[in-house]
C-alpha positions in Angstrom: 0.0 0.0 0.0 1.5 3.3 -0.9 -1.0 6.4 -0.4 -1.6 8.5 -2.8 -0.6 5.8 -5.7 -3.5 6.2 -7.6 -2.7 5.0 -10.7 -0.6 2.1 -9.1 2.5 3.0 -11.1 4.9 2.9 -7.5 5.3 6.1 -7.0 2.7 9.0 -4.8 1.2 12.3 -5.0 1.9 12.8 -9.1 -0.6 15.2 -11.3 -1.9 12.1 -13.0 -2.7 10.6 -9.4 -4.8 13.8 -8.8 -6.2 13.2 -13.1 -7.3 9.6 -12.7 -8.9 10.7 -8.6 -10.7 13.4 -9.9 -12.0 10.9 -13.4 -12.7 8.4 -10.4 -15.2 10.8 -8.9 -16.9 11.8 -12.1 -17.3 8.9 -14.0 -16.2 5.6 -11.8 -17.6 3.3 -14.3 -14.7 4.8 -16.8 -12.4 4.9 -14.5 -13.1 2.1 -11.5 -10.6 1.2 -8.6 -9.5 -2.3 -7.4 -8.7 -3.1 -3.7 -5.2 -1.6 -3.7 -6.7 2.2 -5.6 -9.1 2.5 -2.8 -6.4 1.5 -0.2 -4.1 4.0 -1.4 -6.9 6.5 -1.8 -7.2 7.0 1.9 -4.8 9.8 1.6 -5.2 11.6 4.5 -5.5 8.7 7.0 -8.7 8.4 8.5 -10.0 5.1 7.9 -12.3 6.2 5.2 -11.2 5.6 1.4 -11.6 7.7 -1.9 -13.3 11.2 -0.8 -13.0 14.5 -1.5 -10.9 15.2 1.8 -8.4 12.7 0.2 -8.4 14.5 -2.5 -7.2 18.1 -1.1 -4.5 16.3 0.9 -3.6 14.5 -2.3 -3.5 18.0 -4.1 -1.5 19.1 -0.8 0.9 16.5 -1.2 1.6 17.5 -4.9 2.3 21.3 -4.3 4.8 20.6 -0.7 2.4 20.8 1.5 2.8 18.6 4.6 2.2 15.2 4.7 -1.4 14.1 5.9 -0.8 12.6 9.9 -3.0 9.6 10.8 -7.0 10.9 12.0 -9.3 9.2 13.4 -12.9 8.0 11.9 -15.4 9.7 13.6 -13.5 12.1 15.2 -15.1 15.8 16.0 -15.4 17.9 13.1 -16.0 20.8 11.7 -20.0 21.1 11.0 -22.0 22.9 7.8 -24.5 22.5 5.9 -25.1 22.6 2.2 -28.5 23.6 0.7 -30.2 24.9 -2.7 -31.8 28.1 -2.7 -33.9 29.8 -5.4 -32.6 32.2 -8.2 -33.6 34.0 -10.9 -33.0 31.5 -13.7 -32.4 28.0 -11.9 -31.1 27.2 -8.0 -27.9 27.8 -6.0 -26.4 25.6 -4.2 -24.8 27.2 -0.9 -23.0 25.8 1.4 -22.4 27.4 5.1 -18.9 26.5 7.4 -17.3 27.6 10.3 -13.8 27.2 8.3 -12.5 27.6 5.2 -13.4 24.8 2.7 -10.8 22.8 0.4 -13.3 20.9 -1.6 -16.8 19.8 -2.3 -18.2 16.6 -4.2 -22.3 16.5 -4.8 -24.4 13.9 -6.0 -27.8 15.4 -7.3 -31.0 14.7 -9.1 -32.4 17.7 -11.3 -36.1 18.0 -11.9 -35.3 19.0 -15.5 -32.6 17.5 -17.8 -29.5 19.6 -17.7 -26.1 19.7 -19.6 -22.3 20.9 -18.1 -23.3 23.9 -20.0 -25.8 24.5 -17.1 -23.3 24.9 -14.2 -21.9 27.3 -13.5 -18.8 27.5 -10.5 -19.7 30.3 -8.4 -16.3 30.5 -6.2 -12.8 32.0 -7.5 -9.5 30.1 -7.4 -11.4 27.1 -7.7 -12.0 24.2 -10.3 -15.2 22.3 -11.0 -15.7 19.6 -12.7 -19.4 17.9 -14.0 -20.2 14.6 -14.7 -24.3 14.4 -16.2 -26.1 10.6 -16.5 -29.2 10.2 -17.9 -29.5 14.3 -17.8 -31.2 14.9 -14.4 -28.3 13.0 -12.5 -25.5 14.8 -12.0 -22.0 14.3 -9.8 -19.9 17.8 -9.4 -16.4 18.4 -7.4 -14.9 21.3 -6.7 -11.5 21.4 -5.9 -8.0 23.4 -6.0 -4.5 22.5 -8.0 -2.7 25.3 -6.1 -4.8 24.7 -2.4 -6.9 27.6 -2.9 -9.8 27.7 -0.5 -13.2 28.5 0.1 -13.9 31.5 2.4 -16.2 30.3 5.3 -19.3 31.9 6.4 -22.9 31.7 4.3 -21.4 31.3 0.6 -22.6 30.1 -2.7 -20.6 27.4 -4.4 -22.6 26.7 -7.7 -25.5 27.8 -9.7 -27.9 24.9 -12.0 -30.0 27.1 -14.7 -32.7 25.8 -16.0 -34.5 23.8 -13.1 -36.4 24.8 -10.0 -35.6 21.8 -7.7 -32.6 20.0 -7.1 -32.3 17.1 -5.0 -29.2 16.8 -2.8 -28.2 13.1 -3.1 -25.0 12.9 -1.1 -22.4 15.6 -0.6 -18.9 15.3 1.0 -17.3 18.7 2.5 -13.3 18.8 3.8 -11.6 21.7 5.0 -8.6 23.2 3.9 -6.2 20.8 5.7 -7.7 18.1 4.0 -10.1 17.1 7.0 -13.7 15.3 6.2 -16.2 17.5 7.4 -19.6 16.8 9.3 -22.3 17.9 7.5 -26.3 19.0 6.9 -28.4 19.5 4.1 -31.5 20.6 3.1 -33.5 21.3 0.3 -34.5 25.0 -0.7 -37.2 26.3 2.1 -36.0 24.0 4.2 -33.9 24.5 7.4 -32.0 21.3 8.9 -30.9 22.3 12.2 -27.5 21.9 12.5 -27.6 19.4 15.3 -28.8 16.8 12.6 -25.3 15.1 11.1 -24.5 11.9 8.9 -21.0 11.1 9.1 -18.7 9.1 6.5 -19.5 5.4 7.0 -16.0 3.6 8.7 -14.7 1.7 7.4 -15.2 2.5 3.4 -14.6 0.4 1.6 -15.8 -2.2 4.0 -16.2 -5.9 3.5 -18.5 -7.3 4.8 -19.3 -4.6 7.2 -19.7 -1.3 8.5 -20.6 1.1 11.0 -22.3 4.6 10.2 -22.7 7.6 13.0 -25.2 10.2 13.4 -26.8 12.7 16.1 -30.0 13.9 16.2 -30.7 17.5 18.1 -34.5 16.2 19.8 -36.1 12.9 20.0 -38.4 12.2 16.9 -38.7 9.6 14.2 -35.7 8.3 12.2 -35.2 6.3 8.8 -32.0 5.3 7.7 -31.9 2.9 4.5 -29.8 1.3 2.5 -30.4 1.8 -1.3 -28.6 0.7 -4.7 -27.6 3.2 -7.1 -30.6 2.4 -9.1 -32.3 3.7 -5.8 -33.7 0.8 -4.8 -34.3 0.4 -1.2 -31.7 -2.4 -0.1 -32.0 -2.8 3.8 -33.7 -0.6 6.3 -31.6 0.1 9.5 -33.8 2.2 11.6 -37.1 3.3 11.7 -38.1 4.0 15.0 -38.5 7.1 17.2 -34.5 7.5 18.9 -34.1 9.9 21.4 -31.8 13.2 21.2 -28.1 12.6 21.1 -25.3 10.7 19.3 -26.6 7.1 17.6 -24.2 4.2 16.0 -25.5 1.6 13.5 -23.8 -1.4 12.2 -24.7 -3.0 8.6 -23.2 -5.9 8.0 -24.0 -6.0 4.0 -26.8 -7.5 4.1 -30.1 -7.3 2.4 -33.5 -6.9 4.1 -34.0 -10.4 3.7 -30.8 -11.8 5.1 -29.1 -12.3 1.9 -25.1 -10.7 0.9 -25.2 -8.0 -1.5 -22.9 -7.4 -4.1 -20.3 -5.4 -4.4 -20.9 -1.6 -5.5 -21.4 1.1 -4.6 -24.6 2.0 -1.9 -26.1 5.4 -0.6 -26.9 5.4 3.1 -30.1 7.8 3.6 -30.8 9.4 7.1 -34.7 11.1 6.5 -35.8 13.2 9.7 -38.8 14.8 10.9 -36.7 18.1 9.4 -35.3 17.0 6.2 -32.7 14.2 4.9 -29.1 13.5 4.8 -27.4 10.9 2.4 -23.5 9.5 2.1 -21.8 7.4 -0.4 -20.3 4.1 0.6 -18.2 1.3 -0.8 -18.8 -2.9 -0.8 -15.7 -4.1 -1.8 -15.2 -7.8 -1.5 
């Protein structure tokens, strides 16, 4: 295992490392990752393979920055929350942190079919890149060559023309040391207090199982599923009333009716009385 060897050619941290990541994100069917890819993806040490927060400590790598130091899965974090709010001629997606922001990856569903044409990258120093399938899904990260940031505070990151709704999916945030950040979302109108968090799934990838984290501000009723990328509900965790406070769940790959699933990759979906939160994660056996 080497981090950083993306491309497995023996040697870390190279600009086509940081090419074939950022074709990973966009288009993973083009551009997949075996075992030892998504063991050297875990850049910056937390447990928790081939996200954007890899990504900005792959970038810092590359430009002399210091090398990431092991972190811990589940570790406190930095909170914020991303959400779309209305425009003139489409949606903006905003995002607000308490520090600045290194990079941003977004999985979302449009309510009207959409080309790259349509976004537009709303922060300076930055770089975005957009991946469409089928037209209303889309994938989008943003990200630095030269470790640029995002200022923190209320800020918008992107604008979508053309649609008035847009479905937040999954979204990853990582600061500007290349930390994964906690996170809330929302949809435009609504307001997810920030209590409510979904953290990264540890470990990812994870054979045959894993364990995902979240807190809840006030008791009420929870939902968290497992669904396919076709999403198709695949197992349902919870769905219960939990009371206020911090919650762990184990899923040990495993279908509603007792059976392995296959390898892939899953969404893990958090819906609350006040909205819904959704990660990425990664079978691999």
């Amino acid at each position: 295992m080497l981090p950083g060897d993306i491309n497995l050619n023996g040697l870390a941290a190279e600009i086509s490392d940081v090419i074939y990541f950022t074709n990973h994100f966009i288009n993973p069917a083009a551009y997949p990752f075996d075992a030892l890819q998504y063991a050297n993806s875990d850049v910056n040490r937390d447990n928790i393979a081939a996200t954007v927060a890899d990504l900005v400590s792959l970038i810092r790598m590359l430009t002399g920055g210091s090398s990431p130091s092991p972190k811990t899965a589940g570790a406190a974090r930095s909170a914020s929350e991303v959400h779309s709010v209305t425009a003139d001629d489409g949606l903006l997606i905003d995002y607000t942190s308490p520090v600045m922001v290194g990079g941003a990856r977004l999985e979302v569903t449009l309510d009207h079919p959409a080309g790259v044409e349509d976004f537009s990258l709303l922060q300076s120093g930055m770089t975005m890149d957009v991946g469409i399938q089928d037209s209303i899904h889309a994938t989008v990260l943003v990200y630095s060559w030269d470790n640029s940031a995002m200022p923190s505070g209320d800020q918008s990151l992107f604008e979508v023309r053309g649609v008035t709704r847009v479905t937040i999916d999954s979204v990853e945030l990582a600061d500007s040391e290349g930390n994964l950040m906690l996170l809330t979302a929302s949809q435009a109108g609504d307001n997810l207090p920030v209590g409510y968090t979904l953290e990264q799934n540890y470990p990812n990838p994870f054979n045959p199982e894993t364990m995902i984290d979240f807190t809840l501000p006030r008791t009420g009723k929870v939902n968290l599923s497992i669904y396919n990328v076709l999403g198709q509900n695949v197992a349902t965790l919870v769905n219960e009333e939990l009371p206020a406070g911090y919650h762990q769940v184990r899923w040990d790959g495993r279908d509603q009716s007792g059976h392995p699933v296959a390898s892939g990759v899953y969404l893990y979906r958090l819906v609350t009385e006040a909205g819904s939160l959704s990660r990425r994660m990664v079978l691999l056996k």
